[in-house]
MARBA-3410 file (N, C-alpha, C, O; in Angstrom, 1 decimal):
113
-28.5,32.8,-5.5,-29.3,32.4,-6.7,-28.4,31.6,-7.7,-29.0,30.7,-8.2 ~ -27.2,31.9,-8.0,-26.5,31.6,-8.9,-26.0,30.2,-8.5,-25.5,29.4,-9.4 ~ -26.1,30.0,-7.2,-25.2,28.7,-6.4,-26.8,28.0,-6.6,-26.8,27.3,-7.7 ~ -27.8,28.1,-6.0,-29.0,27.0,-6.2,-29.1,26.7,-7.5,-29.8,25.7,-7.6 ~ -28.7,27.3,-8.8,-29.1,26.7,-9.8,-27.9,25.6,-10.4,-28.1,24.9,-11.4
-26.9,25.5,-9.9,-25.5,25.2,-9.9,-25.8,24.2,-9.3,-24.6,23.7,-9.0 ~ -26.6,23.3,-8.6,-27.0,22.7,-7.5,-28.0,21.6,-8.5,-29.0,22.1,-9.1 ~ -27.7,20.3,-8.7,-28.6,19.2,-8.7,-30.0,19.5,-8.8,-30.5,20.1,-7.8 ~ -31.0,19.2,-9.7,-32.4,19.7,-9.2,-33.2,18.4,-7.8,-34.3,18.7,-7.3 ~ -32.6,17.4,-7.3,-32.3,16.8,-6.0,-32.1,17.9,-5.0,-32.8,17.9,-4.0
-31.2,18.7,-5.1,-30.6,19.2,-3.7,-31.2,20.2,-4.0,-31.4,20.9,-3.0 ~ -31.8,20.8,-5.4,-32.9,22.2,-4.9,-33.7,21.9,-4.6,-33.8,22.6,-3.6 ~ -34.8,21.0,-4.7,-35.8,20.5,-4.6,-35.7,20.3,-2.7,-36.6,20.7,-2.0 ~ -34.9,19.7,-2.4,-35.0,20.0,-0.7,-34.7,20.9,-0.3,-35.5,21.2,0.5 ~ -33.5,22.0,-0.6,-33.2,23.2,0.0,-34.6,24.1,-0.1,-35.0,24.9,0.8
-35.5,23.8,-1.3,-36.4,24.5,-1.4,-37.9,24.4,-0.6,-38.8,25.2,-0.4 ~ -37.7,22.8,-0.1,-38.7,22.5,0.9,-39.1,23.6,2.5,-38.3,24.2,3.3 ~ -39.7,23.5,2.4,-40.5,24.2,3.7,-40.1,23.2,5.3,-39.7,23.4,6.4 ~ -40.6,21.9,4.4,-40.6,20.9,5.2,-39.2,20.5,6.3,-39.0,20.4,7.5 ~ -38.7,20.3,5.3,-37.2,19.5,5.2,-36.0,20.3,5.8,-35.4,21.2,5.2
-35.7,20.0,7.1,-34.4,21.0,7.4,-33.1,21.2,6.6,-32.7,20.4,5.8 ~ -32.7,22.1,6.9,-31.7,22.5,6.2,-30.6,21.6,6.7,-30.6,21.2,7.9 ~ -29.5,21.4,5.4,-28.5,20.4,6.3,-27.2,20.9,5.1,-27.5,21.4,4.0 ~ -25.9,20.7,5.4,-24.9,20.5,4.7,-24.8,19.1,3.7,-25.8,18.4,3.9 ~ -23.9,18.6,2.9,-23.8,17.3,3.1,-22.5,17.9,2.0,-22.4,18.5,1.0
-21.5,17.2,3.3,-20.1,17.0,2.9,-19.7,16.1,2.4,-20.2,15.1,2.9 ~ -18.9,15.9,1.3,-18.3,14.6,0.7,-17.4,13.8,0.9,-16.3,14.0,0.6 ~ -17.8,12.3,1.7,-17.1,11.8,2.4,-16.2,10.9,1.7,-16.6,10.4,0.7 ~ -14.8,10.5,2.1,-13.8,9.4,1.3,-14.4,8.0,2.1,-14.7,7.7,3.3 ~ -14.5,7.2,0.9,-14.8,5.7,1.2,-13.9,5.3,2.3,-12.8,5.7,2.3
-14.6,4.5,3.3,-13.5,3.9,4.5,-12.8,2.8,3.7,-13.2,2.1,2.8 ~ -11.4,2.8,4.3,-10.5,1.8,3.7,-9.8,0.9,5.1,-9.4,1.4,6.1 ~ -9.8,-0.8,4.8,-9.3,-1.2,5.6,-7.7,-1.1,5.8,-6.9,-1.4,4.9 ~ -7.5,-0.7,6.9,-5.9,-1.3,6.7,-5.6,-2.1,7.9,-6.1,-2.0,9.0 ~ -4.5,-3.1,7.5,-3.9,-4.1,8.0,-2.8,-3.6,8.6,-1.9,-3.1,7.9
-2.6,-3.8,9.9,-1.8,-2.6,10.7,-0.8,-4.3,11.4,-1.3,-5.5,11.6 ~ 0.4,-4.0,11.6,1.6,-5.2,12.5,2.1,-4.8,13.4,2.9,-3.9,13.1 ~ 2.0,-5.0,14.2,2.3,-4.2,15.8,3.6,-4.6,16.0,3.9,-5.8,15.9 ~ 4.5,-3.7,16.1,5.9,-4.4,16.3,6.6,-3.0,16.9,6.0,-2.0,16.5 ~ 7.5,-2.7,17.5,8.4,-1.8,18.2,9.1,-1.4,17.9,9.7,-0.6,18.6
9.2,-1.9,16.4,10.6,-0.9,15.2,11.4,-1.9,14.9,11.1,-3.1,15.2 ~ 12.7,-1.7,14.3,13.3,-2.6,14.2,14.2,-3.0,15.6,14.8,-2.3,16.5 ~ 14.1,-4.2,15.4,15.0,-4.9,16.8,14.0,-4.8,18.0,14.3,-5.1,19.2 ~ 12.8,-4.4,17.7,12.5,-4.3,19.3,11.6,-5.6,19.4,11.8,-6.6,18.6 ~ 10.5,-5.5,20.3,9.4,-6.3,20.7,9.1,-6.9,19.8,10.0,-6.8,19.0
8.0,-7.9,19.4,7.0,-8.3,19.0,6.1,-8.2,20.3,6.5,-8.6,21.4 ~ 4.4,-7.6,20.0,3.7,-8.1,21.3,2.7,-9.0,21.0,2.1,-9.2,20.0 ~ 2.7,-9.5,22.4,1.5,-10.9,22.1,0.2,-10.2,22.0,0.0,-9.2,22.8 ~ -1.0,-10.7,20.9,-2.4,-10.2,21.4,-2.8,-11.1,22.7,-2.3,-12.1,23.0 ~ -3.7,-10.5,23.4,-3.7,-11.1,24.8,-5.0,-12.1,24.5,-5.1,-13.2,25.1
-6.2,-11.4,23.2,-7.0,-12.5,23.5,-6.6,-13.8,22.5,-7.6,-14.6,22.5 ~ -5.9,-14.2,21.8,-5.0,-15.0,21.0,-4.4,-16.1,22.3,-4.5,-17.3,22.5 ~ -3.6,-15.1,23.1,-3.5,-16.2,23.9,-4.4,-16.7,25.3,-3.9,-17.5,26.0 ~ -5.3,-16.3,25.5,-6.4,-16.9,26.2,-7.4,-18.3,25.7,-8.1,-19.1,26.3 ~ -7.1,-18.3,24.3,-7.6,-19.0,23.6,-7.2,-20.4,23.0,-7.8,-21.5,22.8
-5.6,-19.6,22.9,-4.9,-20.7,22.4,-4.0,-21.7,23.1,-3.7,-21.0,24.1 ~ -3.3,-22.7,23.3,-2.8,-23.3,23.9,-1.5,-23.8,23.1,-1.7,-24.4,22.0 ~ 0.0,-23.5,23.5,1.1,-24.2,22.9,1.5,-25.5,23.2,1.5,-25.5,24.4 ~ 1.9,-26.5,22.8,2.2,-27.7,23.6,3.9,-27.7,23.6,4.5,-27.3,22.6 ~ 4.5,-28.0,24.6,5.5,-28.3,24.4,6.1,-28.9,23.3,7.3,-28.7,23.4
5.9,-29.5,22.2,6.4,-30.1,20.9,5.9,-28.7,20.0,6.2,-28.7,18.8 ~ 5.3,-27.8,20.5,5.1,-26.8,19.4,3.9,-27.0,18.8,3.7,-26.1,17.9 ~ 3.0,-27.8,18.9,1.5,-28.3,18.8,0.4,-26.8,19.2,0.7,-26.3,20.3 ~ -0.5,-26.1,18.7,-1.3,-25.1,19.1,-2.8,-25.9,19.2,-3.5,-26.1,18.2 ~ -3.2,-26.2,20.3,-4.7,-26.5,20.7,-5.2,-25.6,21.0,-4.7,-24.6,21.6
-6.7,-25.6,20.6,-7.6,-24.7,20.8,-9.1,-25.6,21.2,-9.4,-26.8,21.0 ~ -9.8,-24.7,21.9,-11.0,-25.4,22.7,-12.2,-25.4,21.5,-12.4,-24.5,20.6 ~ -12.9,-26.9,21.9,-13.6,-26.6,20.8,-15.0,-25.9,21.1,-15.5,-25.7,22.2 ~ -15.5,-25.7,20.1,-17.1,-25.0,20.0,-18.4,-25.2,19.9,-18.7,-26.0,19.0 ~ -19.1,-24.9,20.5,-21.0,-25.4,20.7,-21.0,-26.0,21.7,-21.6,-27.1,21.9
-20.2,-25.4,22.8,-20.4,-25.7,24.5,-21.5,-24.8,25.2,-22.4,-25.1,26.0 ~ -21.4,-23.7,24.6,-21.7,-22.6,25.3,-23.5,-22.6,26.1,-23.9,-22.3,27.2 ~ -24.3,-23.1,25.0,-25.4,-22.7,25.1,-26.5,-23.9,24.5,-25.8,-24.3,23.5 ~ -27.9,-24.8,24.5,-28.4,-25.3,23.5,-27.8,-26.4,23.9,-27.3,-27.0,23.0 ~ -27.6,-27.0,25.2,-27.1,-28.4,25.3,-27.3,-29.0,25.6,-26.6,-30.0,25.7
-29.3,-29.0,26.2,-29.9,-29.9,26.6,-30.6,-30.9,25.5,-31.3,-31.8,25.8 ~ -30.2,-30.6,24.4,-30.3,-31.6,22.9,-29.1,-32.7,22.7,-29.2,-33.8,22.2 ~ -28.0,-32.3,23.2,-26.6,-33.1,23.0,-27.0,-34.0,23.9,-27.7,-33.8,24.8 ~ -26.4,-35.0,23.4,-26.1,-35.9,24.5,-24.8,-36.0,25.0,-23.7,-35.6,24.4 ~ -24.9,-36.7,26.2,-23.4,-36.4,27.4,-22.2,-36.8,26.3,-21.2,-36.3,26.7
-22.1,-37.5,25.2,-20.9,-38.0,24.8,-20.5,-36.3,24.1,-19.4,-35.7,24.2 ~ -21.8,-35.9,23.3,-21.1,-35.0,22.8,-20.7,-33.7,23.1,-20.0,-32.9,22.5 ~ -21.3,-33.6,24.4,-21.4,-32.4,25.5,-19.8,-33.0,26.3,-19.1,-32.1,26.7 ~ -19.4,-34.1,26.5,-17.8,-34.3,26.9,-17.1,-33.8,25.8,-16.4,-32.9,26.1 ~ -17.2,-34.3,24.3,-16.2,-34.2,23.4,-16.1,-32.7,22.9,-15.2,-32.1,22.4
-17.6,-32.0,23.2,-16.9,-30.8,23.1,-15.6,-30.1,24.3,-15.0,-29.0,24.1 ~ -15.6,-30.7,25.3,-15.0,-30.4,26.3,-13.5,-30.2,25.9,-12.9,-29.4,26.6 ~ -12.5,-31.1,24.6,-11.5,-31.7,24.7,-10.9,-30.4,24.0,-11.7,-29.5,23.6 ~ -9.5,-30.3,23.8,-9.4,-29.3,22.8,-8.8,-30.2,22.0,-8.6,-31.4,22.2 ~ -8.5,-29.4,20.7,-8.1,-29.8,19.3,-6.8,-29.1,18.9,-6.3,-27.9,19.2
-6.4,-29.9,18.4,-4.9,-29.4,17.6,-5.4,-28.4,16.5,-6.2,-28.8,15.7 ~ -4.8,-27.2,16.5,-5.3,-26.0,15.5,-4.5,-26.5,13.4,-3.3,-26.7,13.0 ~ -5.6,-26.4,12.7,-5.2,-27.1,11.7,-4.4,-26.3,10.8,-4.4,-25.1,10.9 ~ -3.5,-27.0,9.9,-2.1,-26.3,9.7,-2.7,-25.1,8.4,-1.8,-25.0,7.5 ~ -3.6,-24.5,8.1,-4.3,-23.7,7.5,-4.2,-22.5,8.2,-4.0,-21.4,7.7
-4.5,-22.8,9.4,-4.8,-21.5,10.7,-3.5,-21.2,11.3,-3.7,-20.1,11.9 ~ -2.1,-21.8,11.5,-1.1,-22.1,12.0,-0.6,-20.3,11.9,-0.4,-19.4,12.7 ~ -0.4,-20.2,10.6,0.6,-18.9,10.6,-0.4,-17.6,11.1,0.1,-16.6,11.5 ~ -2.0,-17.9,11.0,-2.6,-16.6,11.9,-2.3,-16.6,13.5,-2.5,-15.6,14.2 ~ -1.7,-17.8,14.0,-1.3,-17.9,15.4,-0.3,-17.6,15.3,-0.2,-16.5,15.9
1.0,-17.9,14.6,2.2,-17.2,13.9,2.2,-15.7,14.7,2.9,-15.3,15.6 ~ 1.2,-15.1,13.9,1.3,-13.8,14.4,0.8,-13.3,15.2,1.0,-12.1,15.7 ~ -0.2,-14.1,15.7,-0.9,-13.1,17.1,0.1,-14.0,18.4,0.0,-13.7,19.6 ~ 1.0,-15.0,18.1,1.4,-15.4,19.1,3.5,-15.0,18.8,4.4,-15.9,19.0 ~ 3.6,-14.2,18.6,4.9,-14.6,18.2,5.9,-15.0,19.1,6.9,-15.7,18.6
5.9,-14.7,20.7,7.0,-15.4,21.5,6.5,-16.4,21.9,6.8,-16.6,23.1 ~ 5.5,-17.4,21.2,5.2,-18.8,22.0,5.7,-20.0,21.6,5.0,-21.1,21.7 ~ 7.2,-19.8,20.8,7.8,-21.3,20.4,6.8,-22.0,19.4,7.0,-23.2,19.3 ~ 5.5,-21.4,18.3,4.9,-22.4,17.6,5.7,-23.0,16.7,6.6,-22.2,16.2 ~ 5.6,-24.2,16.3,6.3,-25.0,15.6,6.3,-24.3,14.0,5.4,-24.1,13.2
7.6,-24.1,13.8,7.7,-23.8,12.1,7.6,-22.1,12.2,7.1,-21.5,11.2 ~ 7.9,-21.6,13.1,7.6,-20.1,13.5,9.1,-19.4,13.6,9.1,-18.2,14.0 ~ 10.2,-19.8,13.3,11.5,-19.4,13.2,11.9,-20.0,12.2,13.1,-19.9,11.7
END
């Protein structure tokens, strides 16, 4: 008795229902993101993400191409010029460069040492 009155008139008002099952409700901590760097300690590895490099392409001069997008599906509206040019890949722009940085670290990208 002493705990239901100690209790929200919200949470008496259900515990007191007939209706309404009984339930706990524990107090949960807000989810937090964390930003995790995969690496093997000091001196060790770096590992490549695998789908980073499925995606990405290095050029010998240190160039990162990537394939471009709106191939996939919806392409009987395109016409063939643009259904080829999506075919081509593109040089990844120097904005995006250091997120390949790190998902690619043993691939020689240019400005990456």
């Amino acid at each position: 008795p002493a705990i239901m009155q100690a209790l929200s008139s919200r949470q008496t008002a259900f515990r007191a229902s007939a209706v309404a099952p009984m339930r706990r409700v524990l107090p949960v901590a807000p989810a937090r993101m964390v930003c995790v760097e995969v690496s093997a300690g000091v001196g060790g590895k770096l590992k490549t993400r695998k789908a980073a490099a499925k995606r990405f392409k290095v050029t010998g001069s240190g160039k990162v191409m990537a394939r471009r997008s709106g191939k996939q599906h919806f392409n009987e509206k395109m016409s063939r010029d643009d259904i080829r040019a999506a075919s081509k890949m593109y040089t990844l722009s120097t904005a995006n460069i250091p997120n390949a940085i790190k998902c690619l670290p043993n691939s020689g990208i240019k400005g990456s040492h």
